[in-house]
C-alpha positions as CSV (number, residue, x, y, z in Angstrom):
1,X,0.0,0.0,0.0
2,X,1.5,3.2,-1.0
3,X,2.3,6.0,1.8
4,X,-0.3,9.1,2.3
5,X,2.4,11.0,0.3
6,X,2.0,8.9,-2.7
7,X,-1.6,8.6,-2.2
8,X,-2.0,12.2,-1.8
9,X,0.0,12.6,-5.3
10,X,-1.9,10.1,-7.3
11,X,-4.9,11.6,-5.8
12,X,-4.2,15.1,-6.9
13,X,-3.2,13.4,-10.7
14,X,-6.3,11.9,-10.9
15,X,-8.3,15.2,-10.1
16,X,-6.2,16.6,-13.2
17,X,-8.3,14.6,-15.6
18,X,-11.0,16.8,-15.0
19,X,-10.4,19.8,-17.3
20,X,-11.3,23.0,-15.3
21,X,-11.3,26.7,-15.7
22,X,-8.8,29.6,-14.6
23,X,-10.0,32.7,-12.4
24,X,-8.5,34.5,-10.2
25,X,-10.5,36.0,-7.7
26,X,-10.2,39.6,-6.1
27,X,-11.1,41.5,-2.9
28,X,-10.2,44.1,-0.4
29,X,-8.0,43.1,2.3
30,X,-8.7,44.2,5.9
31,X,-6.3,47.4,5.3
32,X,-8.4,48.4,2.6
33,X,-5.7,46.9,0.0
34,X,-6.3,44.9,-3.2
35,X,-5.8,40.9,-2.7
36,X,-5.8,38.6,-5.4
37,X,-5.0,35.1,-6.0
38,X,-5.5,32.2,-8.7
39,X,-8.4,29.9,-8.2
40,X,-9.4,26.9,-10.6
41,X,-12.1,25.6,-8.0
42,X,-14.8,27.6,-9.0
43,X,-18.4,26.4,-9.6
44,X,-21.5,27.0,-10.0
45,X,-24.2,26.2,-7.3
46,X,-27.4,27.5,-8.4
47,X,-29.4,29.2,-10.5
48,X,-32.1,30.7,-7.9
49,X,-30.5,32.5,-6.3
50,X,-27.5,32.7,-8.2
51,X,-24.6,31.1,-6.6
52,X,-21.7,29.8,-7.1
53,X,-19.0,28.4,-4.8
54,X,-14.2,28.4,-5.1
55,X,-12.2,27.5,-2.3
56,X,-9.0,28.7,-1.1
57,X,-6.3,26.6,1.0
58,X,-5.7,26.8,4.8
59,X,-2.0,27.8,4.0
60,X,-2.5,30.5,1.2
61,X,-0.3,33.4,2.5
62,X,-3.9,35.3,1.6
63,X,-6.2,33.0,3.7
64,X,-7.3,35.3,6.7
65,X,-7.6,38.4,4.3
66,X,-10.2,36.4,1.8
67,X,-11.7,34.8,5.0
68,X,-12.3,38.1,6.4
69,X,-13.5,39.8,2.6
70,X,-17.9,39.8,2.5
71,X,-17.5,40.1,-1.1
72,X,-15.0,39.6,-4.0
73,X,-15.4,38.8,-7.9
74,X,-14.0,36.1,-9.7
75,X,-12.5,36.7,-13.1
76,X,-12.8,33.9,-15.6
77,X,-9.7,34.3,-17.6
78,X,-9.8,34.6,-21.7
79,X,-7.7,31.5,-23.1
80,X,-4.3,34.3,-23.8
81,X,-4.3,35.0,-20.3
82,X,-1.9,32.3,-18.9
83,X,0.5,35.4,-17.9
84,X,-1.9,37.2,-15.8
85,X,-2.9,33.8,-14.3
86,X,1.1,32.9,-13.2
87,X,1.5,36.5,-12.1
88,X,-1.6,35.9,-9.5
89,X,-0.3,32.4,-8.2
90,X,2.9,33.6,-7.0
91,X,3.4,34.9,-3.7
92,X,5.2,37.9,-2.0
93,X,5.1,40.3,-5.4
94,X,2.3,43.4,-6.1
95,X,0.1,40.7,-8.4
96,X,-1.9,44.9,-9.3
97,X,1.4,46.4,-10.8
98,X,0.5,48.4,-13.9
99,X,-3.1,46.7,-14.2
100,X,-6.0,49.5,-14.7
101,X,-8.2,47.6,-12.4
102,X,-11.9,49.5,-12.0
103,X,-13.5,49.6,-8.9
104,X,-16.3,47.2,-8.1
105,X,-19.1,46.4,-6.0
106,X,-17.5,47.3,-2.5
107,X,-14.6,48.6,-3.6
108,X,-13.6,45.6,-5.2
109,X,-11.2,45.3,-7.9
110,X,-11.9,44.7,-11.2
111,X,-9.3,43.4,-13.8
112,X,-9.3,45.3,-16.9
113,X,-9.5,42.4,-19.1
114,X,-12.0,38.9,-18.7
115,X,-13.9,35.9,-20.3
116,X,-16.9,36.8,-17.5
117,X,-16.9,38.5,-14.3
118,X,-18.9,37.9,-10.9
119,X,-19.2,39.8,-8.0
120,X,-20.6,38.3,-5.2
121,X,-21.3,38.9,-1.5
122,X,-20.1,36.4,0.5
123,X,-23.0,33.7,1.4
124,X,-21.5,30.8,3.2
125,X,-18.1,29.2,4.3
126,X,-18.0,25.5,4.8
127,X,-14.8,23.7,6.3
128,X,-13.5,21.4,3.6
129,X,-10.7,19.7,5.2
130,X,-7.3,21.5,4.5
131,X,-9.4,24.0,2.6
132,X,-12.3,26.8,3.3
133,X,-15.1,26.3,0.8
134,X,-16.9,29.9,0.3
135,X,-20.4,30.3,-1.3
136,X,-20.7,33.5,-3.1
137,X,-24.0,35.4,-3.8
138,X,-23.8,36.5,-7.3
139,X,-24.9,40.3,-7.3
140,X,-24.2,41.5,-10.8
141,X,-22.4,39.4,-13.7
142,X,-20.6,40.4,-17.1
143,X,-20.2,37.9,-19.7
144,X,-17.6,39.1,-22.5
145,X,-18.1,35.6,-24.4
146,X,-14.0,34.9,-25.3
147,X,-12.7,31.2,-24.7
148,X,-11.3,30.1,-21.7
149,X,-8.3,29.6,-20.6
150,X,-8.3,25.9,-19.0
151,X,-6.2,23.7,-17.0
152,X,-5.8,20.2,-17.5
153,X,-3.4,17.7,-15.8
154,X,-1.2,20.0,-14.6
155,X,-0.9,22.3,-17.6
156,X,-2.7,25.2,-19.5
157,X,-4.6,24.4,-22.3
158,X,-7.5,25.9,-25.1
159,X,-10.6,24.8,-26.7
């Protein structure tokens, strides 16, 4: 029987079969600064109301600033994106250098550029083992219509 470490790493390749989307989701921090991070665990909920859910690791070095945040928009990145997308899963950098973000709902920040845009209030947050699983309330949407950017097995990908 393999050890928890292997277990946990055919696990994870396994989960990589299923193709998924790239956002990265925004808010304000506690001190009123702009937080951001790639996510690929969004999904929807439902339809009435409109919900939909991402979850964010216990160890993010942004975990008690989105835990804190009532509301934050995730960015479904276009499929030429995959720059923006690496720039937001690195740590310890200004991820907002030279982007012309808008102000959202709240005061949270919008990237210039997306596939589609939600906005949410923050709904629910369910523990979800070494993760925080947090049910947005969609309050306004835009949907720009470009392809995806995806992520499959470990690697970017297109339609």
């Amino acid at each position: 029987m393999p050890d928890n470490k292997q277990n946990s790493i055919a696990f994870r390749n396994a989960l990589g079969s299923f193709t998924t989307g790239v956002t990265i989701v925004t808010a304000l921090g506690r001190d009123g600064q702009n937080i951001g991070m790639t996510v690929n665990s969004f999904n929807s909920v439902s339809l009435d109301p409109a919900l939909v859910l991402w979850s964010i690791a216990r160890d993010a070095n942004c975990f008690e600033e989105f835990i804190a945040a009532e509301s934050y928009a995730i960015h479904v990145l276009r499929e030429d994106q995959q720059e923006l997308s690496n720039r937001f899963a690195k740590s310890g950098e200004d991820k907002f250098a030279g982007l012309e973000c808008s102000e959202g709902l709240c005061g949270v920040p919008i990237l210039p550029h997306y596939s589609a845009c939600f906005q949410c209030s923050l709904e629910h947050q369910y523990e979800g083992g070494d993760h925080i699983i947090l049910v947005g309330k969609v309050l306004e949407f835009v949907d720009n219509g470009n392809k995806p950017l995806v992520f499959y097995r470990g690697q970017y990908s297109a339609i």
